[in-house]
C-alpha positions as CSV (number, residue, x, y, z in Angstrom):
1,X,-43.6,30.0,-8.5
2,X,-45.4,27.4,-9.4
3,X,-43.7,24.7,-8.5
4,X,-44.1,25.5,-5.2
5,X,-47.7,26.1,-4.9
6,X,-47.8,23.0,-6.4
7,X,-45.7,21.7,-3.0
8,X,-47.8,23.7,-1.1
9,X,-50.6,21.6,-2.5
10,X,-48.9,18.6,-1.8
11,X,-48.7,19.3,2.0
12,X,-51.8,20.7,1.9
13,X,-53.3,17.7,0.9
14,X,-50.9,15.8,3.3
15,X,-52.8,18.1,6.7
16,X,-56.4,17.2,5.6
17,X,-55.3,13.3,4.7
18,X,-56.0,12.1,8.0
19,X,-59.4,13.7,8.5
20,X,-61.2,10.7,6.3
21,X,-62.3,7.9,8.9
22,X,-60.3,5.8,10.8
23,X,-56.5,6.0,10.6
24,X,-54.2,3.0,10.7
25,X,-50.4,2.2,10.2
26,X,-49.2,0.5,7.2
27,X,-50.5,0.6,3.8
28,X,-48.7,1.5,0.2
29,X,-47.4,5.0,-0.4
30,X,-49.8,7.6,-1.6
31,X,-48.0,10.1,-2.2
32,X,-44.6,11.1,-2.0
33,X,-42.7,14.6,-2.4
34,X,-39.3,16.7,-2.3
35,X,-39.6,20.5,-2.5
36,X,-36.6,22.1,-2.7
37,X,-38.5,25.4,-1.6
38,X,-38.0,29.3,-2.9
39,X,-34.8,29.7,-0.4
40,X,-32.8,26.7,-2.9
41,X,-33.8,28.5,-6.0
42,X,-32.4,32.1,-4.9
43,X,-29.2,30.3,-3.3
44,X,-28.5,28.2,-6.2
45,X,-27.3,29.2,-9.9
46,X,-29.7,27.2,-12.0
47,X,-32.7,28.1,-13.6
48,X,-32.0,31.6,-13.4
49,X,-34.9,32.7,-15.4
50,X,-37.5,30.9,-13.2
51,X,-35.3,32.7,-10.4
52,X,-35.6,36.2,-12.1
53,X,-39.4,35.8,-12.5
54,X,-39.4,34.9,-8.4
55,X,-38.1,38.5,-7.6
56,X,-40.6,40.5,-9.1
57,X,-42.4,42.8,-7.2
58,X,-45.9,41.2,-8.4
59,X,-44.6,37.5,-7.5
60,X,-44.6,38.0,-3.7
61,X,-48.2,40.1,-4.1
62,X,-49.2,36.4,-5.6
63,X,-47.4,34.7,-2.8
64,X,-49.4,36.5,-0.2
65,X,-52.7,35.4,-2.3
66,X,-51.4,32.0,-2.7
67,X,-50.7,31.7,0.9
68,X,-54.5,33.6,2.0
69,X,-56.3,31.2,-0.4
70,X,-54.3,28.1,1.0
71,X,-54.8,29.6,5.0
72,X,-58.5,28.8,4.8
73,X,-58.7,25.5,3.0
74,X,-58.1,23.3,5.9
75,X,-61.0,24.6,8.0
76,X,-63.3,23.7,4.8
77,X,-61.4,20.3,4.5
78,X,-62.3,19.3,8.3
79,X,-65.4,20.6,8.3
80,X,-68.0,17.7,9.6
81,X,-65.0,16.6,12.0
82,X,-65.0,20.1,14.0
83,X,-67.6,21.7,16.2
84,X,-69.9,23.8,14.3
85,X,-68.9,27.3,13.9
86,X,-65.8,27.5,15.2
87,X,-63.3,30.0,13.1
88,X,-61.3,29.3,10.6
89,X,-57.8,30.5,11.9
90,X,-56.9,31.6,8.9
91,X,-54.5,34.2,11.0
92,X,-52.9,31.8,12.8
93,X,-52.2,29.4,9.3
94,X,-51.1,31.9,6.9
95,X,-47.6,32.7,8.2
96,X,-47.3,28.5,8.3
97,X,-48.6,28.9,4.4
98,X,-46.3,31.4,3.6
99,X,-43.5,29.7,4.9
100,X,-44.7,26.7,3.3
101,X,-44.1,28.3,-0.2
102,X,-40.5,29.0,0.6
103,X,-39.0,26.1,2.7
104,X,-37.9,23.3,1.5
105,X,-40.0,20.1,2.4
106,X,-40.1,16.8,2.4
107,X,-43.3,14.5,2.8
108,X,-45.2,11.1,2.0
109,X,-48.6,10.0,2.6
110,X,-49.2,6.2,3.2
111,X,-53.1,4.9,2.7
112,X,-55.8,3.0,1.7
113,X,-57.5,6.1,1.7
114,X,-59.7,6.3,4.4
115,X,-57.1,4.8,7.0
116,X,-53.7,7.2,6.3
117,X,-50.7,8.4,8.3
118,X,-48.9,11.4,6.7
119,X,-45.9,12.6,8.0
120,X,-43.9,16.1,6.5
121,X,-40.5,17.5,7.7
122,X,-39.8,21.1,7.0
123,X,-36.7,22.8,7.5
124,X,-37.1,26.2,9.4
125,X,-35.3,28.7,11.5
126,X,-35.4,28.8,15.1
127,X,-37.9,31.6,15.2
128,X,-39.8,30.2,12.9
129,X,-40.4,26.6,14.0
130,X,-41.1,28.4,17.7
131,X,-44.0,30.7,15.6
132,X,-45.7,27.4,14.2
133,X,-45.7,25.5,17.5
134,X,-47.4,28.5,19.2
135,X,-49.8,29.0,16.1
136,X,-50.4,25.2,15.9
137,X,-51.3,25.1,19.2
138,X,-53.6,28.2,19.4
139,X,-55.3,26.9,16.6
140,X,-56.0,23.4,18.3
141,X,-57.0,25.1,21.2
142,X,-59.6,27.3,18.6
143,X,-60.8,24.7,17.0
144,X,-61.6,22.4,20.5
145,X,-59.3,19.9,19.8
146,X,-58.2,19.0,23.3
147,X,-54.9,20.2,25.4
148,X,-51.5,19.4,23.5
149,X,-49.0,17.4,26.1
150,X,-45.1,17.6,26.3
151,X,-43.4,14.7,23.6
152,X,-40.0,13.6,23.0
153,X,-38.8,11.2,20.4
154,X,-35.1,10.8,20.7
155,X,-32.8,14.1,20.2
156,X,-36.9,16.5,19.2
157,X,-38.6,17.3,21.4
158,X,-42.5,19.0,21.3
159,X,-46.0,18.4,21.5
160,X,-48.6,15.7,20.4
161,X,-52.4,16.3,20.4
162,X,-54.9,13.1,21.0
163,X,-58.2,12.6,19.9
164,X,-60.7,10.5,20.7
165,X,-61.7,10.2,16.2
166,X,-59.2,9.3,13.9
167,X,-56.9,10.6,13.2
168,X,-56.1,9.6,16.7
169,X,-52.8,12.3,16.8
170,X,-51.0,14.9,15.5
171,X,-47.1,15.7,16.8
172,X,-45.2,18.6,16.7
173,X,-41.2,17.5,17.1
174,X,-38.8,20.1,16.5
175,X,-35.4,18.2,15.8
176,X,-31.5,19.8,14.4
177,X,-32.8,22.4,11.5
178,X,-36.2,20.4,11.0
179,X,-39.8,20.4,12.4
180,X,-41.4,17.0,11.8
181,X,-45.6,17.1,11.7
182,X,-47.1,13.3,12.0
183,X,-51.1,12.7,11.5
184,X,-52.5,9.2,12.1
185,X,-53.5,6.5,14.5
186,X,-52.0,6.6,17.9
187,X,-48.9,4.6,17.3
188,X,-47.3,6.9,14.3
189,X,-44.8,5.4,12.2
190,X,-43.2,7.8,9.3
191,X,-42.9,10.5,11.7
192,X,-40.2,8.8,13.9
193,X,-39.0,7.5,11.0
194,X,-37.9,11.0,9.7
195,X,-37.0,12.3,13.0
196,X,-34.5,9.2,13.0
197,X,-33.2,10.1,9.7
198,X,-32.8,13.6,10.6
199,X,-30.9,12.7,13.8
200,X,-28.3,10.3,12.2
201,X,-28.2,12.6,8.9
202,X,-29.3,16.0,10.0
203,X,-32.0,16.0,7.1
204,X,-34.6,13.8,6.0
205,X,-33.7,12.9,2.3
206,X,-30.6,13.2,0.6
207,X,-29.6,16.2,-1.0
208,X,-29.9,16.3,-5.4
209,X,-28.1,18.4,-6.9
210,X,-30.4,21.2,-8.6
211,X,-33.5,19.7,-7.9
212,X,-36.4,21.6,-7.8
213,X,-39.5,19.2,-6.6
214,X,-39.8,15.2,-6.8
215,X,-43.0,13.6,-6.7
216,X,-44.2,10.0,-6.8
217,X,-48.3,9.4,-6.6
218,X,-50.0,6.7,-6.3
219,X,-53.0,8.3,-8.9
220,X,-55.5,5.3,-8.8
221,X,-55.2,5.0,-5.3
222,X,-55.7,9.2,-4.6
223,X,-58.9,8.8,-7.2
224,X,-60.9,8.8,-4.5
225,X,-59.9,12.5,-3.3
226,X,-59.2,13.7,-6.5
227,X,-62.1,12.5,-8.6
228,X,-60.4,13.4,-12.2
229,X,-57.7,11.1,-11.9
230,X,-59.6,8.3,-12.3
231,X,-61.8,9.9,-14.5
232,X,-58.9,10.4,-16.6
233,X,-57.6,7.0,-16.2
234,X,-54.2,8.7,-15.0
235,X,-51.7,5.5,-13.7
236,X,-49.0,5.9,-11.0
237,X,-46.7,8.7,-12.1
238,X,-43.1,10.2,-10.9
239,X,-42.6,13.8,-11.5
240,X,-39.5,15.0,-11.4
241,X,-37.8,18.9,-11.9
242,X,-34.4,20.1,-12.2
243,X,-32.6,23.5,-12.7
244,X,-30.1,23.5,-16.2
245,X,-28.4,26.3,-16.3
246,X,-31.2,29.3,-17.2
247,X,-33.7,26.5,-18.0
248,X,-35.8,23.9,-15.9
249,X,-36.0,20.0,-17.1
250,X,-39.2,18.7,-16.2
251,X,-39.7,14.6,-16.7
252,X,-43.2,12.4,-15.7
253,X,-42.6,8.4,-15.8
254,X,-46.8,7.7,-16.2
255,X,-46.0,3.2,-15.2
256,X,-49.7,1.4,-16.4
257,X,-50.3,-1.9,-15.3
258,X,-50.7,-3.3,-18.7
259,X,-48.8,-3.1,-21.8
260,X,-50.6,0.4,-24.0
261,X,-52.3,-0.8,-26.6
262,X,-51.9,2.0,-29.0
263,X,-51.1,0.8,-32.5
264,X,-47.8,3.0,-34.7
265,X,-49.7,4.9,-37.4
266,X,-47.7,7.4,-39.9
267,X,-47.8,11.4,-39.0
268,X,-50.9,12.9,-40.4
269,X,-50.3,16.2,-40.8
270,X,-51.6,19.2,-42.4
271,X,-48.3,20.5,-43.9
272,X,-50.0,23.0,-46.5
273,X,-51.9,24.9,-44.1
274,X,-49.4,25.0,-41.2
275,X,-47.1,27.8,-41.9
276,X,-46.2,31.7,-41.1
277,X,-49.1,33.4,-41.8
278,X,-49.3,36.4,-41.6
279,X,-46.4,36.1,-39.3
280,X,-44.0,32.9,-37.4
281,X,-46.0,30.7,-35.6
282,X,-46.3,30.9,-32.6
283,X,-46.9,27.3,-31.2
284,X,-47.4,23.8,-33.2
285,X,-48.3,20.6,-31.4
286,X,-49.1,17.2,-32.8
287,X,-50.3,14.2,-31.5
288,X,-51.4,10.7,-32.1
289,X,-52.4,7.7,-30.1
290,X,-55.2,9.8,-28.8
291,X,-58.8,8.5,-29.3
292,X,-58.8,7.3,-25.5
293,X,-58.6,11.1,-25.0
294,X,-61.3,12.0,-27.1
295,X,-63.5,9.5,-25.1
296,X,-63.0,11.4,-22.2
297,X,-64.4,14.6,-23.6
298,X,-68.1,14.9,-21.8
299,X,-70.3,14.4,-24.6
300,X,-67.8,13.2,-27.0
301,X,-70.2,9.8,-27.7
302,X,-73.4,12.6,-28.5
303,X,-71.9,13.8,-31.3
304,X,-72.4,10.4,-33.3
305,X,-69.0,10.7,-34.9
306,X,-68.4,7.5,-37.4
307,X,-64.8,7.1,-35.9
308,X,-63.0,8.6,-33.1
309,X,-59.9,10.1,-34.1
310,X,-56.4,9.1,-33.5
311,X,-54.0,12.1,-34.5
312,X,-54.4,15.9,-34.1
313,X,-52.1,18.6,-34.8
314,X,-52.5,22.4,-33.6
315,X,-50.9,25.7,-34.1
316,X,-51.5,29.2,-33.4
317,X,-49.6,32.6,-35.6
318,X,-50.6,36.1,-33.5
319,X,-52.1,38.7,-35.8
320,X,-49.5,41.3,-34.8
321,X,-46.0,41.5,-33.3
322,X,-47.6,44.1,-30.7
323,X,-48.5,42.0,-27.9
324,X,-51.6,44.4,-27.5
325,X,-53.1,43.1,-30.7
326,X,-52.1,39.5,-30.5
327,X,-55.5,37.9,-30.8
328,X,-55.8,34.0,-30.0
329,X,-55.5,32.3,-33.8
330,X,-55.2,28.9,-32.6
331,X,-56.2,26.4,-35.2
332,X,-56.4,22.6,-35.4
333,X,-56.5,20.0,-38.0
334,X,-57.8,16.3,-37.0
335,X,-56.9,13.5,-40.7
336,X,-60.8,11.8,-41.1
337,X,-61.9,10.0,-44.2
338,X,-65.5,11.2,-44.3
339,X,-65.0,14.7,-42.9
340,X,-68.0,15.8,-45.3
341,X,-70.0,13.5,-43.2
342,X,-68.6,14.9,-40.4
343,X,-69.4,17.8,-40.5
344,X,-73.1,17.6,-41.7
345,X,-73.0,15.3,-38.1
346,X,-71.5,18.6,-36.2
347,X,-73.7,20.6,-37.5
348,X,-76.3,18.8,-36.0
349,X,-75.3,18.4,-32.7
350,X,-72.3,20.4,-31.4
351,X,-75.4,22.8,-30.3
352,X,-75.9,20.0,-27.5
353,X,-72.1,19.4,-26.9
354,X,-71.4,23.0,-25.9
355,X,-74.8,23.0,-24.0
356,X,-74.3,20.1,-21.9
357,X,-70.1,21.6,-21.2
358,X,-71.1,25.1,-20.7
359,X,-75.1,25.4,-19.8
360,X,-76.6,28.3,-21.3
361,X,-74.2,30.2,-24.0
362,X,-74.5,33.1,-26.2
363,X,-75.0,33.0,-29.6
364,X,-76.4,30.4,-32.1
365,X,-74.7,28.1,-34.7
366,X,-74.9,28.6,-38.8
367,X,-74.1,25.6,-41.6
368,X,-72.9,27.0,-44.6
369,X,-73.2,23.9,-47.2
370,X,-71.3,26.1,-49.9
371,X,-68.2,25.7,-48.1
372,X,-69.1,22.8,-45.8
373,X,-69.2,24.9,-42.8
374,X,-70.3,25.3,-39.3
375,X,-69.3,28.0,-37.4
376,X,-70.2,29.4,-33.7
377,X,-71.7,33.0,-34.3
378,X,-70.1,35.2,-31.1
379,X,-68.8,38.5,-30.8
380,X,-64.8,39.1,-31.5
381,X,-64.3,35.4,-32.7
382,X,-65.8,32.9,-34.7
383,X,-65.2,29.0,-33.7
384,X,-65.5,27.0,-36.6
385,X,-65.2,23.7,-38.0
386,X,-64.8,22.7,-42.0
387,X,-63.8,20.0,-43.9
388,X,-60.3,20.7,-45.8
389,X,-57.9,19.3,-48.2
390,X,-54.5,18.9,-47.8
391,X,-52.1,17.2,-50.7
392,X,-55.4,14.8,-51.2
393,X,-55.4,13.7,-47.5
394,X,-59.1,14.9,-46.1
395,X,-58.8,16.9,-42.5
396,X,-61.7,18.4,-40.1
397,X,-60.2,21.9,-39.7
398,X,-61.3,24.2,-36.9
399,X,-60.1,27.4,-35.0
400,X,-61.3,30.8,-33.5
401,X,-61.0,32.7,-37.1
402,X,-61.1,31.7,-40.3
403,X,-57.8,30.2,-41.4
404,X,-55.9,32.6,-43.7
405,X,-54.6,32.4,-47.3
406,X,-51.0,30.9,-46.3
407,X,-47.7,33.2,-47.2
408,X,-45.1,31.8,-46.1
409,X,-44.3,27.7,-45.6
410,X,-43.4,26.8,-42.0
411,X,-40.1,27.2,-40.3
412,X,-37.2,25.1,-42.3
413,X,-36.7,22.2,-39.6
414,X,-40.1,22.5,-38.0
415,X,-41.5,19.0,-39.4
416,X,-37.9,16.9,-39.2
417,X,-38.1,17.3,-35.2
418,X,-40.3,15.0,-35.6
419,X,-38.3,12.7,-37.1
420,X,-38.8,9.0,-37.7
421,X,-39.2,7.5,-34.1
422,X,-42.2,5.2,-34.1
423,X,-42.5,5.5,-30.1
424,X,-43.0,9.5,-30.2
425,X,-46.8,9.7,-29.3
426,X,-46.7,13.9,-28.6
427,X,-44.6,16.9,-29.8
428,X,-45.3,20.9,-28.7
429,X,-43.3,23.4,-29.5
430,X,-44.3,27.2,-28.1
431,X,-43.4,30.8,-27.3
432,X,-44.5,30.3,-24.2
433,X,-45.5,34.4,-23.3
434,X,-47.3,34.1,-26.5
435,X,-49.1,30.8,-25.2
436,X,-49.9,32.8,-22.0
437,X,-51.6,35.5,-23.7
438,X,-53.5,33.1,-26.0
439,X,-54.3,30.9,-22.8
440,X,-55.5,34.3,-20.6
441,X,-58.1,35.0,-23.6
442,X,-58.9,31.7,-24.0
443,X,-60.4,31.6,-20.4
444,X,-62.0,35.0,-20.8
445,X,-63.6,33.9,-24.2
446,X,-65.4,30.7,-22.2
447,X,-66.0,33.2,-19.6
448,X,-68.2,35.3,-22.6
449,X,-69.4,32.1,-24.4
450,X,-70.9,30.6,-21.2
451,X,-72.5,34.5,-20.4
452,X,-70.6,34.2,-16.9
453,X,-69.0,36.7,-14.9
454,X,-65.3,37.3,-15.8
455,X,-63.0,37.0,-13.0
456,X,-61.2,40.3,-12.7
457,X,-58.1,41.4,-14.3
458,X,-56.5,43.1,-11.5
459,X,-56.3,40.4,-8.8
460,X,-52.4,39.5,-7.6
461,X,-52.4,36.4,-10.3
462,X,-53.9,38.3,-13.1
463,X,-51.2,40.7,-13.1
464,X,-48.1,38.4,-12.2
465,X,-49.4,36.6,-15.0
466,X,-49.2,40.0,-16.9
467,X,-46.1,40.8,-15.7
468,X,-44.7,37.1,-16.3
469,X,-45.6,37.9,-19.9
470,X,-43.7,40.7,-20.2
471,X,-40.3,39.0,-18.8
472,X,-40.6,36.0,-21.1
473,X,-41.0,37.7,-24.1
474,X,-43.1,40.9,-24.1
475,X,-39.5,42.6,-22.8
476,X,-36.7,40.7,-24.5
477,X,-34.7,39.4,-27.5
478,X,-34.6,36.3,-26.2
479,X,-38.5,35.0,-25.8
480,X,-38.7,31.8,-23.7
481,X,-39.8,28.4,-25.7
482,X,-40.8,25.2,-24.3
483,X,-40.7,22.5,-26.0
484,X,-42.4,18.6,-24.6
485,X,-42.2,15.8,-25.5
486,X,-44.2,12.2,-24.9
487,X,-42.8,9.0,-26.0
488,X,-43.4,5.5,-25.0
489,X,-40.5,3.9,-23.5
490,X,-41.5,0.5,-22.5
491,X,-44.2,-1.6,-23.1
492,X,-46.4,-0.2,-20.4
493,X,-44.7,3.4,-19.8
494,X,-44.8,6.8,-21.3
495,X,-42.2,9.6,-20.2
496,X,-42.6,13.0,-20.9
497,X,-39.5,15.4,-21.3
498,X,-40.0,19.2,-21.3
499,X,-37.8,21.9,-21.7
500,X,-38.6,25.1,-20.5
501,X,-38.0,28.4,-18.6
502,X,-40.7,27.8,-16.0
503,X,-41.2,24.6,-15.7
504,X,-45.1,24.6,-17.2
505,X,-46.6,25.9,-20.4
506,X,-48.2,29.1,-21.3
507,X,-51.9,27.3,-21.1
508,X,-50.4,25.8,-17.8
509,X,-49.8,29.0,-16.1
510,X,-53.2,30.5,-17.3
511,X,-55.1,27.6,-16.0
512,X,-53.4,27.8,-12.5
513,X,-54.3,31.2,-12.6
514,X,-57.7,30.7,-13.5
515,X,-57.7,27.7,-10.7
516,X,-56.2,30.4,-7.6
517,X,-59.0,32.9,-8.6
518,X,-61.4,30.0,-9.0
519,X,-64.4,30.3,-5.8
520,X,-63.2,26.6,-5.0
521,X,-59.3,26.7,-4.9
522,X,-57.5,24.9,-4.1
523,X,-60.0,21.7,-4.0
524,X,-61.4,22.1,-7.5
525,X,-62.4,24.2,-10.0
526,X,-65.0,26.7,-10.5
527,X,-66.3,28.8,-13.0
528,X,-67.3,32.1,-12.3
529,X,-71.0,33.3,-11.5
530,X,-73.5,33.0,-14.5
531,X,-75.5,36.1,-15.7
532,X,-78.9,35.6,-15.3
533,X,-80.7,35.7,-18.6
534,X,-84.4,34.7,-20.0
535,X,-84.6,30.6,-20.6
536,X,-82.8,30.1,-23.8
537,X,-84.7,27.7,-26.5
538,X,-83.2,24.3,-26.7
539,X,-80.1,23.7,-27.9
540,X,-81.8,21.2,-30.9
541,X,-83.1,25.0,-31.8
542,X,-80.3,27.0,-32.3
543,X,-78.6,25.8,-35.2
544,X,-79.7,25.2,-39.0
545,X,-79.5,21.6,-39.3
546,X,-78.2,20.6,-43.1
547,X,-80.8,19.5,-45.3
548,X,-80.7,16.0,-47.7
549,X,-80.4,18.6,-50.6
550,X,-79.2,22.0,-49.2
551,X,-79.2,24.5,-51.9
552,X,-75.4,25.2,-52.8
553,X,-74.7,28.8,-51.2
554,X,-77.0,28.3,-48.4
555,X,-76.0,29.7,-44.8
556,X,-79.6,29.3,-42.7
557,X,-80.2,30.1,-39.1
558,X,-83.6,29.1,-37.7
């Protein structure tokens, strides 16, 4: 499903491309995109779980959502290039939308941003390429765009709609099994261009074998809609997914323009505290290479940390085998030399870092020198951070609960898939339904912590999400892993490789369910409301700062 909201996106974003400025020909590629569509998967015989997950009842109740949600974005999009008030035609988009999110699609946007031409072929019935030409043209008509006239481009024939603002025009060209949309300046150039391929080969693109979606972004250059990707420093990336047999391989080429400059250091890893307690782990992750990451966290600098860190591990063990009482134990473990130091520095100002990330929160923070302590006091868990020792190597360990007394080691095998490579930079292994749960409480714990309104449990994601947890695991001997990998495969590339049922991670699909209930989807995301509460004191007040000579025992809360 969700690769193909995420080509619904993708044309999305290809529709409100041209409402930026003026449009001219030319320019690098943007973005580019093949989406099999929903009709591939059922016809084909690959990735047969992702397929069974499709045809449940509470998938096309999200589908519908998916396509509502997506119906009355482009109104918002085009909003200072449309007279004021006029309706969103939702009605007239979402039948486009919910074909959208089963048709397979092809697409490419070419820039600078700010002067684009996109053009997008979809393949659709007779009926249904007759239903979008009359809704595209009632909803030109709606929004006062001008009378569509009569176009023909070789063996299609259509529409086209002029403007007197870029983007100059939009076509309609219905041609073999394809309807071709083209958005630019008045002399369109990838349009034709499709509608000639689809004339001489009677598609668009050639046909691959069990491929689920293909994408190619220009990320720097789509920085300027999508903020976060060059916050994030994200370079130009291929994406690429493919059906195997009841699983999905999923592979990202990230190409930087200089050589990384990460230096080989050994794995740093907790391997005394990792293990199946009380019961198999769940998820384990590791990680190195990092510390450009770390920078990235908003007010990573504040916390006055001697040395930003370079390796991290993670895992998570449930509490229970009943899904109902699987509480989210995820833990973490990060290798620093002066983590006493550290954590005397934390103690001081993570009040600040969760204030300036979430605004006002509930509860306050406690240092308990005895132990070297600082934990978040909140209701259910208890977020913590301590230092550790590990076969004399020093670690900052945190998690949700306090870590328990180990009773079994970790799986036989689990550390040698690491192996000895020198160019592996990341390594997660999960159950993903597991993952799911922990990510669905993970939101609703930030929800709690930032005293917001929780988004609802019973809205059409919430409970394919529910459901999705059930088929993966919840209901089967044969739970569904995924298991990803990054490693650097040239001097200035990094591929990752992920095996999996779905195609995304457990945290994944929580967070794109958290995103489609989100107030702002599908343009960014939004936190639910805050509860109104009496001004909090500062942040500086709400924690007990450790003393040059704490008494040994102490635990002190202003």
């Amino acid at each position: 499903m969700n690769k193909r909201c995420a080509s619904t996106g993708l044309l999305l974003l290809g529709l409100v491309a041209g409402c930026r400025a003026q449009s001219v020909p030319g320019g690098a590629s943007l973005l580019s995109w093949h989406a099999a569509g929903r009709n591939a998967l059922t016809q084909g015989t690959n990735a047969t779980r992702l397929k069974q997950v499709d045809q449940l009842a509470v998938t096309e109740a999200m589908r519908r959502q998916v396509a509502t949600n997506l119906a009355r974005a482009p109104r918002r999009a085009w909003d200072k290039e449309l007279p004021a008030a006029v309706p969103d035609g939702a009605d007239l988009l979402r039948p486009i939308m919910a074909d959208l999110l089963n048709a397979e699609t092809y697409g490419e946007i070419r820039g600078p941003i700010g002067r684009t031409e996109t053009a997008i072929a979809v393949q659709l019935s007779d009926e249904r390429a007759a239903a979008w030409s009359t809704n595209l043209w009632q909803l030109a008509a709606l929004w006062k765009q001008g009378a569509p006239q009569a176009a023909n481009r070789d063996a299609g024939s259509g529409w086209a709609l002029k403007r007197p603002a870029a983007p100059n025009r939009f076509e309609f060209i219905r041609v073999g099994q394809w309807v071709v949309l083209g958005l630019g300046p008045e002399k369109l150039s990838l349009a034709p261009a499709l509608v000639q391929q689809v004339k001489a080969t009677g598609r668009p693109g050639p046909k691959v074998d069990a491929e689920l979606l293909d994408v190619r972004a220009d990320a720097p250059g789509l920085s300027a809609w999508i903020s976060t990707l060059g916050k994030l420093g994200v370079p130009p990336f291929h994406l690429s997914m493919h059906g195997r047999g009841d699983h999905v391989r999923t592979e990202v080429k990230l190409s930087y323009e200089k050589p990384l400059t990460w230096k080989y250091e050994p794995w740093q890893i907790p391997t005394n505290l990792v293990g199946d307690s009380p019961l198999p782990l769940t998820s384990f992750t590791v990680a190195r290479g990092v510390s450009p990451l770390f920078r990235q966290i908003p007010g990573f600098a504040a916390l006055g940390l001697a040395k930003v860190p370079s390796q991290f591990t993670a895992w998570a063990n449930p509490f229970s085998g009943e899904l109902a009482r699987d509480q989210c134990r995820v833990n973490f473990a990060i290798p620093y030399a002066d983590v006493d130091g550290a954590v005397r520095q934390l103690a001081v100002k993570l009040p600040g870092f969760v204030e300036k990330n979430l605004g006002q929160y509930l509860g306050d923070f406690y240092y308990a020198s005895n132990q070297n302590l600082v934990y978040w006091a909140l209701p259910f868990v208890q977020p913590h951070v301590r230092a550790v020792t590990n076969v004399g190597a020093r670690f900052l360990q945190g998690g949700l609960f306090q870590l328990p007394p180990r009773q079994s080691p970790a799986p036989s095998g689990l550390f040698a898939q690491l192996g000895t490579r020198t160019n592996l930079l990341y390594y997660d292994y999960e159950l993903t339904y597991h993952r799911l749960h922990h990510g669905n409480q993970l939101y609703q714990l930030l929800n709690m912590a930032s005293r917001r309104i929780g988004q609802g449990t019973n809205s059409p994601v919430k409970l394919w999400l529910a459901a999705v947890i059930q088929e993966l695991g919840g209901n089967t001997n044969a739970p569904s892993e995924t298991v990803t990998e990054i490693t650097q495969t040239a001097p200035g590339e990094l591929t990752l490789v992920r095996k999996s049922h779905l195609g995304f991670t457990g945290f994944e699909l929580a967070s794109f369910g958290a995103f489609l209930d989100s107030p702002g989807f599908p343009f960014r995301f939004e936190l639910p409301k805050v509860i109104r509460q009496p001004k909090d004191k500062p942040a500086a007040g709400r924690t007990n700062p450790p003393p040059s000579s704490a008494a040994k025992g102490s635990e002190r809360k202003p």
